[in-house]
C-alpha beads as a LAMMPS data file, in Angstrom:
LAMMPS data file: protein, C-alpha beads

357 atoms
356 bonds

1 atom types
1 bond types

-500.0 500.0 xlo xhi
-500.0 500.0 ylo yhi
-500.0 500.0 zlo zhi

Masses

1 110.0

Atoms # bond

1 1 1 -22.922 18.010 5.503
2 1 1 -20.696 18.623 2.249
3 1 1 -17.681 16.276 2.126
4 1 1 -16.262 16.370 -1.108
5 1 1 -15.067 12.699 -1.028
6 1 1 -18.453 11.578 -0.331
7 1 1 -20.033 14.038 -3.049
8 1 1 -17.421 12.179 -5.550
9 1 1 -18.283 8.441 -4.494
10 1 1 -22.308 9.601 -4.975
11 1 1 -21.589 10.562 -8.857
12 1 1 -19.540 7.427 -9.251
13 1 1 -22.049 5.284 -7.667
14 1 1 -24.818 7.186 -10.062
15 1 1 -22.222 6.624 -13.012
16 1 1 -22.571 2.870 -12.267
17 1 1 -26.245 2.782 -10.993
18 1 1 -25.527 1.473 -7.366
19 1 1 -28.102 2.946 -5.278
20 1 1 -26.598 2.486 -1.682
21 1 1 -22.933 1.990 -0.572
22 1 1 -21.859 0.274 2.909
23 1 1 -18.597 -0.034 3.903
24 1 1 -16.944 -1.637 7.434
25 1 1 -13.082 -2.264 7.762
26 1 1 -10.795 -1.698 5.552
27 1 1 -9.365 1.386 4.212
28 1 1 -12.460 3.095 2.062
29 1 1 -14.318 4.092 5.202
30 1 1 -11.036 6.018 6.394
31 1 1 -10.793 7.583 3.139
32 1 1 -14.578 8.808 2.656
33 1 1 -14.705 10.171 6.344
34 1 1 -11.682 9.583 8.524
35 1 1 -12.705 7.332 10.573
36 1 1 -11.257 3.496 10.424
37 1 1 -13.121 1.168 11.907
38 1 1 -11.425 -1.510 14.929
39 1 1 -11.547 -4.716 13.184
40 1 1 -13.862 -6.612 15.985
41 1 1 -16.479 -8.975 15.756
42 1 1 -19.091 -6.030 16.620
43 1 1 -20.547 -4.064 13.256
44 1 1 -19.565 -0.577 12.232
45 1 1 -20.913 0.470 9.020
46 1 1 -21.024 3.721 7.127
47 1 1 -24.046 3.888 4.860
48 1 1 -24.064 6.083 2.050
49 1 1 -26.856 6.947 -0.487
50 1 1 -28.067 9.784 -3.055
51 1 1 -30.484 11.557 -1.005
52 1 1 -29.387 11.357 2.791
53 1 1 -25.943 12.496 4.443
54 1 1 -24.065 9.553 5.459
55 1 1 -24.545 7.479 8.864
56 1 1 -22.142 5.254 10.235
57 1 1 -23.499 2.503 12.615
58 1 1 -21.712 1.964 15.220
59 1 1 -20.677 0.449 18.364
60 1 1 -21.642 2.150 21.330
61 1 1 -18.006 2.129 23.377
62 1 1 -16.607 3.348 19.699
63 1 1 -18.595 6.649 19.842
64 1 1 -15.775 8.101 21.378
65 1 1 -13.207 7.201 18.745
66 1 1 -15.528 9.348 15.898
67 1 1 -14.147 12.714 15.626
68 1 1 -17.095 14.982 16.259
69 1 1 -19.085 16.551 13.425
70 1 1 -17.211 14.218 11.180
71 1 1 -20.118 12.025 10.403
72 1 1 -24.151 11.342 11.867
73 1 1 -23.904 8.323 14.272
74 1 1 -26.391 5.432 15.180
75 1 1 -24.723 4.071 18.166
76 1 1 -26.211 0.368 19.315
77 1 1 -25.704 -1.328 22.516
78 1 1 -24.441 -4.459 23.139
79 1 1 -27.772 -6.347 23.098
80 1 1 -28.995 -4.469 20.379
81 1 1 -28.511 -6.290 16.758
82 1 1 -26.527 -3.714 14.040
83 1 1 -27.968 -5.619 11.163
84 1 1 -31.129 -4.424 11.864
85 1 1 -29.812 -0.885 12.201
86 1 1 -28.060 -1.153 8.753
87 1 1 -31.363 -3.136 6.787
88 1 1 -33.944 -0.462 8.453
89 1 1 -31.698 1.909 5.791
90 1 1 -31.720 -0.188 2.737
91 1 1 -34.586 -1.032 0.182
92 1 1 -35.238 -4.301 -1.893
93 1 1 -34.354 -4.077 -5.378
94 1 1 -31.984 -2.022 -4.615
95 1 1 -28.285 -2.097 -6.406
96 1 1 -25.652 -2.171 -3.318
97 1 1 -22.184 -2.298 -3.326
98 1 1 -20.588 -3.392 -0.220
99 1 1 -17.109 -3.037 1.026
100 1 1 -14.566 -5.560 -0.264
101 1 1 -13.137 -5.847 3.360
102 1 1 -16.025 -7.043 5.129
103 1 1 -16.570 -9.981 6.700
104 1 1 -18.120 -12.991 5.484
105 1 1 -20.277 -13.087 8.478
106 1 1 -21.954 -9.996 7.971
107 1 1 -21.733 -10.053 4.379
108 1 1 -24.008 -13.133 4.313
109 1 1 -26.621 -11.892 7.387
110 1 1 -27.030 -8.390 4.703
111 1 1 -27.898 -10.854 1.782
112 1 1 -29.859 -13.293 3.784
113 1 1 -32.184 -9.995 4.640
114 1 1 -32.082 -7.885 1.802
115 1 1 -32.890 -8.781 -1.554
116 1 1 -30.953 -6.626 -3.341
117 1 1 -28.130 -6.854 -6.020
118 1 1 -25.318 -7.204 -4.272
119 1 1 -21.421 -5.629 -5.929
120 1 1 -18.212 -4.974 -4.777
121 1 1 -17.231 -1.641 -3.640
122 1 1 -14.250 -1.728 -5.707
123 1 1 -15.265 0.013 -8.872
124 1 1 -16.425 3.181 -6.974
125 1 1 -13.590 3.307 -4.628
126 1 1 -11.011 2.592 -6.836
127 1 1 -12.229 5.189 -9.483
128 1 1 -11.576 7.814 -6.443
129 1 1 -8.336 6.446 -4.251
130 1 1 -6.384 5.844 -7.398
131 1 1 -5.846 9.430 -7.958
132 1 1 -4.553 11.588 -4.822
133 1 1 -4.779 14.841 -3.610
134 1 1 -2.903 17.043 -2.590
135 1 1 -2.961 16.318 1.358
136 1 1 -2.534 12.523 0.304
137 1 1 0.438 13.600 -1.837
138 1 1 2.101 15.365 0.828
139 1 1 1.663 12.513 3.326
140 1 1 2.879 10.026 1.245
141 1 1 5.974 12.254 0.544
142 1 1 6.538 12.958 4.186
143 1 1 6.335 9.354 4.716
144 1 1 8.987 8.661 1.914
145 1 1 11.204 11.120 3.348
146 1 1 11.075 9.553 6.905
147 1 1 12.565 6.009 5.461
148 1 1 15.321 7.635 3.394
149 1 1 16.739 8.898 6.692
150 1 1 16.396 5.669 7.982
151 1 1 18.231 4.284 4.463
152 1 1 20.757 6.348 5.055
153 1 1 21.234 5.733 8.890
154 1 1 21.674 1.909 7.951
155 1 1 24.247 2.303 5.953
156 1 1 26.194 3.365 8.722
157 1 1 25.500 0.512 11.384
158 1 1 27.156 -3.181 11.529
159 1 1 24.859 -5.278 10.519
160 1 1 27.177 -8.321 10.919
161 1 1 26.819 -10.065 13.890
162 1 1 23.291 -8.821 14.121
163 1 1 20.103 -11.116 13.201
164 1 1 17.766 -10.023 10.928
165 1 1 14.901 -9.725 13.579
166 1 1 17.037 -7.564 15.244
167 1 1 17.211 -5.132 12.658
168 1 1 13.908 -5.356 11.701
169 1 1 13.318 -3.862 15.350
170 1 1 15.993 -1.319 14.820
171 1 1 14.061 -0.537 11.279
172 1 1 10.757 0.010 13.088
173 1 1 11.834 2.393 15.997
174 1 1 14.272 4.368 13.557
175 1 1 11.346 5.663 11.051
176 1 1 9.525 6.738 14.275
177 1 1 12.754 8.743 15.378
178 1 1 12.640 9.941 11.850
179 1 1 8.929 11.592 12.097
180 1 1 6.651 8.760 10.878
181 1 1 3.762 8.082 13.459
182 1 1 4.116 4.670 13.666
183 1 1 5.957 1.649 11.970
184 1 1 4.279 -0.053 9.126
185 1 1 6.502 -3.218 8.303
186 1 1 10.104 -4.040 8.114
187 1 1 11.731 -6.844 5.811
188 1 1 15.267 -8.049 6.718
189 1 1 16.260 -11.018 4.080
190 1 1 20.084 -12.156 4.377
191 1 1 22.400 -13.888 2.178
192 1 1 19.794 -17.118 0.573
193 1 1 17.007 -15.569 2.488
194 1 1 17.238 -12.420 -0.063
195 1 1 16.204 -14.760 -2.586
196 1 1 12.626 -15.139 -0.638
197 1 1 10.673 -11.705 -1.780
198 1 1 8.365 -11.589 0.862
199 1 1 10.560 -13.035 3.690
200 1 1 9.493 -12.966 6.808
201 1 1 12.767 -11.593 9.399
202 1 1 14.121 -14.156 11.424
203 1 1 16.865 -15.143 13.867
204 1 1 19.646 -15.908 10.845
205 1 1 22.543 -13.994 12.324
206 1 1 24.432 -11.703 9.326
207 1 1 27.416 -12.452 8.278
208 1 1 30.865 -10.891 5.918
209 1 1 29.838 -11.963 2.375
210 1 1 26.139 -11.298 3.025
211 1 1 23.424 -9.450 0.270
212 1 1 20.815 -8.029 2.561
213 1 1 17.631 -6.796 1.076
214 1 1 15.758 -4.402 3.825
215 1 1 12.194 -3.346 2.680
216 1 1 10.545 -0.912 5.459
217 1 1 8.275 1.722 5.707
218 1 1 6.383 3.805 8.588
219 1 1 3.011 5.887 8.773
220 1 1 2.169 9.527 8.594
221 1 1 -1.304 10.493 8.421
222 1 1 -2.158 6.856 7.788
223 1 1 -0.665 6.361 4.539
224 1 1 2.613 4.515 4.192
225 1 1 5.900 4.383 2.722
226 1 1 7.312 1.330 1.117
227 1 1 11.189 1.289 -0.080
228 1 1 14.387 -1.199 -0.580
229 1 1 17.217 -0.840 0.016
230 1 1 20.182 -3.570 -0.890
231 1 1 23.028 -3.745 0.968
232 1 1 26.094 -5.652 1.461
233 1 1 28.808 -6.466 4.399
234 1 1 32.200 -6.335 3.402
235 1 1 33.481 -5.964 -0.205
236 1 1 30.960 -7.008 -2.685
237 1 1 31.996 -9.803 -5.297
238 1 1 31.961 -9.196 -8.768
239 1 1 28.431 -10.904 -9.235
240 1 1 26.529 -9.115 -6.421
241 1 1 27.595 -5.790 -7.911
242 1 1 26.475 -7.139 -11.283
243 1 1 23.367 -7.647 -10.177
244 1 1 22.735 -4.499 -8.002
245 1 1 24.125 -2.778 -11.138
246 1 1 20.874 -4.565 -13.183
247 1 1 18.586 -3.850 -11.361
248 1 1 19.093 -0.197 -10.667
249 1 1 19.410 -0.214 -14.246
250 1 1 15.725 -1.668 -14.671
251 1 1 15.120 0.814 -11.830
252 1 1 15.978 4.119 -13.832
253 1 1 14.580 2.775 -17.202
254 1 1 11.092 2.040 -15.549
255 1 1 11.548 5.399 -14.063
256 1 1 11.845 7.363 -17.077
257 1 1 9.454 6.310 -19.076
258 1 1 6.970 7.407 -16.256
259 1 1 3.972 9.919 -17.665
260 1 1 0.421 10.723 -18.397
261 1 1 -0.907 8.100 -20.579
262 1 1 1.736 5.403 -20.716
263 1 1 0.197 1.809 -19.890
264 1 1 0.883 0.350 -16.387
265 1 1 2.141 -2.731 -18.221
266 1 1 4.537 -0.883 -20.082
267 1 1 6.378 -0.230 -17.224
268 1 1 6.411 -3.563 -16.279
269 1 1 7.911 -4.245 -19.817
270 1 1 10.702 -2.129 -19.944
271 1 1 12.269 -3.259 -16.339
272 1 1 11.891 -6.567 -17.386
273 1 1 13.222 -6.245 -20.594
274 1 1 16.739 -4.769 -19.042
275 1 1 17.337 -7.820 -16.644
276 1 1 16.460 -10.291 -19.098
277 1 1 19.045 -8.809 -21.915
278 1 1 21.088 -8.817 -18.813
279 1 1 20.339 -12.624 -18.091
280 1 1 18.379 -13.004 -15.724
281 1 1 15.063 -12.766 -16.504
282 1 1 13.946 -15.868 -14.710
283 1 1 14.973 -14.889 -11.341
284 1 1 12.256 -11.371 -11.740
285 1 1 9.791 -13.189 -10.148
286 1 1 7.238 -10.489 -9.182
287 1 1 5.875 -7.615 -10.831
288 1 1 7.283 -4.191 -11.489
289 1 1 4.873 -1.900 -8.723
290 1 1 2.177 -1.556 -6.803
291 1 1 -0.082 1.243 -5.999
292 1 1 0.413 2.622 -2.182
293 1 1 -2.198 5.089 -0.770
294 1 1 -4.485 4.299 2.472
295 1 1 -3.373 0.531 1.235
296 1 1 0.373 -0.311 1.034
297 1 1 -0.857 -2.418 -2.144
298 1 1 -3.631 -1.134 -4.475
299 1 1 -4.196 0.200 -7.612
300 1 1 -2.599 0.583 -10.232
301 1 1 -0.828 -2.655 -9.749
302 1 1 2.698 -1.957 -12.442
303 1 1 2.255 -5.701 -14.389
304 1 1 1.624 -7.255 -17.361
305 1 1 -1.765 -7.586 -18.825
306 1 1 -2.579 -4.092 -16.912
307 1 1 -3.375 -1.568 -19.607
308 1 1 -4.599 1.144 -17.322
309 1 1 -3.228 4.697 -18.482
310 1 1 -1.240 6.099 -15.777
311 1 1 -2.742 9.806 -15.022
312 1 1 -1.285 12.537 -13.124
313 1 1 -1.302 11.867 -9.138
314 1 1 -1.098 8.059 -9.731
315 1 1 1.060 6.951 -7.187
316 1 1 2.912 3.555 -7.037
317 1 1 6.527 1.651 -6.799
318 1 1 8.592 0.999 -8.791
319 1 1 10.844 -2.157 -7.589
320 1 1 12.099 -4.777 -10.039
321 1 1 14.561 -7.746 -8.415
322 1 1 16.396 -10.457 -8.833
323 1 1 16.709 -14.013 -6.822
324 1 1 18.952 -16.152 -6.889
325 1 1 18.138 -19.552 -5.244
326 1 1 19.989 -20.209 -2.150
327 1 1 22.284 -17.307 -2.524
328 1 1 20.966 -13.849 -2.402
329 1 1 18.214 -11.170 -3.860
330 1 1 18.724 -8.135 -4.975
331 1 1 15.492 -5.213 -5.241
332 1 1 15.748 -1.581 -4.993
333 1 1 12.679 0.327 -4.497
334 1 1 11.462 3.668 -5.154
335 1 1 7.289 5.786 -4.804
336 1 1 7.013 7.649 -7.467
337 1 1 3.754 9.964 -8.729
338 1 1 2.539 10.794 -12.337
339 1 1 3.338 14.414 -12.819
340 1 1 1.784 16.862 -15.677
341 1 1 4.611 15.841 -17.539
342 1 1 6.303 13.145 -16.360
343 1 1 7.318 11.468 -13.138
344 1 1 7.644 12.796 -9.388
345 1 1 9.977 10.256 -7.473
346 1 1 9.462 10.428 -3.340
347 1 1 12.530 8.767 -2.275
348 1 1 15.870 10.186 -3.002
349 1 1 17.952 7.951 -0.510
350 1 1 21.060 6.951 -1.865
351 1 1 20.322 3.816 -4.101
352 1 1 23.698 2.246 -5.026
353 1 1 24.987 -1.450 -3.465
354 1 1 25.605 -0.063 0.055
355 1 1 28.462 -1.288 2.118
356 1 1 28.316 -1.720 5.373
357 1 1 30.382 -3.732 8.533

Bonds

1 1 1 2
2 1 2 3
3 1 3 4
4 1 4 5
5 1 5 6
6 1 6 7
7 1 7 8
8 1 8 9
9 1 9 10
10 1 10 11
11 1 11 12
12 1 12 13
13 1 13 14
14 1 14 15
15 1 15 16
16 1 16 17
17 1 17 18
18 1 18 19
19 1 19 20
20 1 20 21
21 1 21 22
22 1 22 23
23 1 23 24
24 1 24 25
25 1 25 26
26 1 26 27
27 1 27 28
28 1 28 29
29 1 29 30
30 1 30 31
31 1 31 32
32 1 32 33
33 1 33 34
34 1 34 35
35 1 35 36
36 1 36 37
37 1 37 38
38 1 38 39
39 1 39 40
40 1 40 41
41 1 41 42
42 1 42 43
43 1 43 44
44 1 44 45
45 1 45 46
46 1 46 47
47 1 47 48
48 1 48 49
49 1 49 50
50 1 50 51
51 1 51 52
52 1 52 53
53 1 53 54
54 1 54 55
55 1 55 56
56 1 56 57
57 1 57 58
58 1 58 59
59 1 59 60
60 1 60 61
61 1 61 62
62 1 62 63
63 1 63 64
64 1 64 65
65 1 65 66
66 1 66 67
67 1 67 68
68 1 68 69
69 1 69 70
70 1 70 71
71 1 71 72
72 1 72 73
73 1 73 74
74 1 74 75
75 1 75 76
76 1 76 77
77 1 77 78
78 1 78 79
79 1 79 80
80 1 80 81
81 1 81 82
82 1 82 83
83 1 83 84
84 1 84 85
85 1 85 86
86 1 86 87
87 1 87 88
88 1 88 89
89 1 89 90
90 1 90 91
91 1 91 92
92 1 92 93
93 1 93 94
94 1 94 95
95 1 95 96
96 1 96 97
97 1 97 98
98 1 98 99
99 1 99 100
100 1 100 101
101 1 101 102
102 1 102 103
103 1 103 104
104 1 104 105
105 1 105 106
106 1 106 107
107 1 107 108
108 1 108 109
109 1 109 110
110 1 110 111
111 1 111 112
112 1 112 113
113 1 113 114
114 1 114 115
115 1 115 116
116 1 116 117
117 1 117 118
118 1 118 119
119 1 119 120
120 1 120 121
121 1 121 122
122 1 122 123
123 1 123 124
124 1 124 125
125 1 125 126
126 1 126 127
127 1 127 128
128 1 128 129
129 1 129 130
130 1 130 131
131 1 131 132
132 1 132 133
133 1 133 134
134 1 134 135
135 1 135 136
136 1 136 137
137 1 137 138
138 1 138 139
139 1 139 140
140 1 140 141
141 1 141 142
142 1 142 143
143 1 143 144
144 1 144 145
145 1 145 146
146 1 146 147
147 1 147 148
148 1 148 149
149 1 149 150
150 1 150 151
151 1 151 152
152 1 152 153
153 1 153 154
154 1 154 155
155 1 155 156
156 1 156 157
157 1 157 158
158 1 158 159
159 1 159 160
160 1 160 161
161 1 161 162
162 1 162 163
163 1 163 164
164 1 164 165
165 1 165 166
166 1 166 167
167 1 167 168
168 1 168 169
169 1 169 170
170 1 170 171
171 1 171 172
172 1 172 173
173 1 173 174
174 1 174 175
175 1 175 176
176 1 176 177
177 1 177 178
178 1 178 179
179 1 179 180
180 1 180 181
181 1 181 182
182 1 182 183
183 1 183 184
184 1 184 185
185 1 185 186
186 1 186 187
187 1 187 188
188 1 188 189
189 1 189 190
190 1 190 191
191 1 191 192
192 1 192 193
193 1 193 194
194 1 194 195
195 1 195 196
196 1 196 197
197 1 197 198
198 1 198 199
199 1 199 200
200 1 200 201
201 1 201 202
202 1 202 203
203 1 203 204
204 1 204 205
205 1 205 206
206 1 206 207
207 1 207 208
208 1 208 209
209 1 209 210
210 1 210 211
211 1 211 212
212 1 212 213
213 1 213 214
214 1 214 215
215 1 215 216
216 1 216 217
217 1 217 218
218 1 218 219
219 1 219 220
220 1 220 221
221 1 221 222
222 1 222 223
223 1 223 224
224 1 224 225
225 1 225 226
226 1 226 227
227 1 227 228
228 1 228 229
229 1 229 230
230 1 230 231
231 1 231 232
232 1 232 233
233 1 233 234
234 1 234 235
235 1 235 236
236 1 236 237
237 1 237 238
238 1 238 239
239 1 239 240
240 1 240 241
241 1 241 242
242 1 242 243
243 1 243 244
244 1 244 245
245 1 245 246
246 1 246 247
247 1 247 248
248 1 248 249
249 1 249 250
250 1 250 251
251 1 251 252
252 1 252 253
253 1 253 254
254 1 254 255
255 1 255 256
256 1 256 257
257 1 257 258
258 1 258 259
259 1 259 260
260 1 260 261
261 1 261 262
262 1 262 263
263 1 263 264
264 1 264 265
265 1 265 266
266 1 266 267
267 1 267 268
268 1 268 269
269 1 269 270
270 1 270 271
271 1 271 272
272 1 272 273
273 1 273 274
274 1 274 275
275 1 275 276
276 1 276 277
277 1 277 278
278 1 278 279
279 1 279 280
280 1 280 281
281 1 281 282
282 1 282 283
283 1 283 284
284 1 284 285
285 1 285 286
286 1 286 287
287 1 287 288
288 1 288 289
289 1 289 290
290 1 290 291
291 1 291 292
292 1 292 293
293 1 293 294
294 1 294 295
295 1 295 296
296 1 296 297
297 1 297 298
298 1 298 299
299 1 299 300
300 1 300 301
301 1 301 302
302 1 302 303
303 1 303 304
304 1 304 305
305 1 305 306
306 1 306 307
307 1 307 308
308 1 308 309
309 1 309 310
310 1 310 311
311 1 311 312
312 1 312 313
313 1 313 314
314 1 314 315
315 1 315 316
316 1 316 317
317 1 317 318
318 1 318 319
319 1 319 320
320 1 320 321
321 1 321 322
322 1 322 323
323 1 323 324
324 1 324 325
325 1 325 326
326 1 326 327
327 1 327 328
328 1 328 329
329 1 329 330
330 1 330 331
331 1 331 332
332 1 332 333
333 1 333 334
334 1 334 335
335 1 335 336
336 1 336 337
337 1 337 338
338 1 338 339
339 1 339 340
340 1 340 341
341 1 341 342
342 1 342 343
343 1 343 344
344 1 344 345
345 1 345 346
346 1 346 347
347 1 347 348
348 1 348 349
349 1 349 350
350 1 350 351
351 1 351 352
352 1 352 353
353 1 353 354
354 1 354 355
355 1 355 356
356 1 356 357
């Protein structure tokens, strides 16, 4: 069986001398053969070494769920203990690098029966999701598209009078309508709750005068899109469109100075050097981007002390912001890809300090 995702991992795992990898939930599994695993309390666990094509052990009632061909199976049944299945294939004094997603509780039955030395999975898989191909390229862009018809759909509805929850619902059925498989997450944050980056949507009813910050995203192919969007009921005041003016301005610089072998932290640096000559420094609380892939969040993470050299399918966001206590956020968010050259950006919704009703 030649998959060439799995021929990769092997020379990065003999790069770094790791001998056997296993990997359960999480996203790597998914990547290396397509499968993702159910996270339950029973054990699936693909097994991968230098001499043997790949095995994933796995519940019996899964079986079905593995697309056939895909990978070799070792089904077990319910009385039957998986840790056996999975030690049977692994030799003492070996090195083994286990997934960074599994659980504790098998993590520490593997140790207690293998002497081994035991690493994260992280340096191998990272070394192979950070860069994407050209499938993962095209889903991520056909996921970026999907939310920019959604951005632009919003900034035709009346948001006041409407709670945030309920437009977080609105948010997940639209990017379905608009040809993602499934929702991934939507973010509603109104007036003071805009100041809250992460903040969860709740029942605060919007309101004329309101900043609200809507971060969403949907699936295709399992890999996700991630944008912001700022918007505003009524007539902005002179402030909000200050700071919507900012931070599109941090937006654009980061943007540009996009290419092959600028530091990640760089372009952290520049969008935070443009809001704090513009004053507000303080209130860019996070940092610049994330990397998105078959995780919403991975590598390369866009921050300071991050001296990784960006290389050409990178893929990440790009979303500076401001908070203001008790008043109102502003963050505008874009995917973009290392090109050749230069910079590829997914989303090309409309960007400015939206007004709606």
């Amino acid at each position: 069986m030649t998959n060439p995702r799995v021929v990769r991992a092997r020379e990065a795992m003999a790069t770094r001398g790791i001998d056997r990898l296993l990997l359960s939930v999480g996203p790597d599994m998914p990547y290396l053969i397509g499968y993702e695993a159910m996270a339950l309390e029973r054990l699936t666990m693909l097994i991968v070494d230098h001499e043997n094509d790949p095995v994933l052990v796995i519940p019996e009632l899964e079986t079905p769920r593995v697309e056939p061909g895909s990978v070799d199976i070792i089904p077990w049944g319910e009385v039957d203990d998986p840790i056996d299945l999975v030690v049977a294939r692994c030799k003492p004094g070996e090195t083994i690098a286990l997934g960074d997603h599994t659980w504790a509780r098998f993590v520490l039955a593997l140790q207690d029966r293998v002497e081994a030395e035991w690493v994260p999975s992280s340096p191998v898989m990272t070394e192979l999701r950070i860069r994407k191909d050209p499938e993962e390229l095209d889903l991520l862009r056909s996921a970026a598209q999907a939310a920019d018809q959604v951005a632009d759909r919003l900034a035709t509805l009346t948001f006041s009078g409407m709670s945030e929850r309920q437009l977080s619902r609105w948010i997940d059925d639209a990017v379905v309508e608009e040809g993602s498989d499934a929702p991934g997450f939507s973010l509603v944050a109104s007036g003071p709750n805009g100041a809250s980056p992460h903040h969860d949507s709740g029942d605060r009813v919007m309101e004329p005068g309101d900043v609200v910050v809507c971060d969403f995203g949907g699936l295709v192919g399992g890999y996700p899109a991630d944008t912001t969007r700022t918007f505003v009921i009524g007539e902005p005041g002179a402030e909000q469109t200050g700071v919507h003016a900012l931070v599109l301005s941090a937006v654009e610089a980061a943007t540009a100075a996009v290419g092959p072998g600028v530091a990640a932290e760089e372009i952290d640096g520049i969008a935070r050097t443009v809001i704090t000559e513009g004053g507000f420094g303080e209130y860019f609380i996070h940092r610049t981007g994330h990397g998105i892939g078959r995780e919403g969040h991975e590598e390369p993470y866009i921050v300071e002390g991050n001296d990784t050299p960006l290389e050409p399918t990178m893929c990440f966001s790009i979303e500076p912001g401001i908070y203001l206590p008790d008043r109102f956020g502003v963050r505008i968010e874009d995917i973009v890809t290392v090109t050749d050259d230069g910079v590829e950006v997914f989303n090309t919704s409309d960007r400015s300090l939206r007004i709606v009703g």
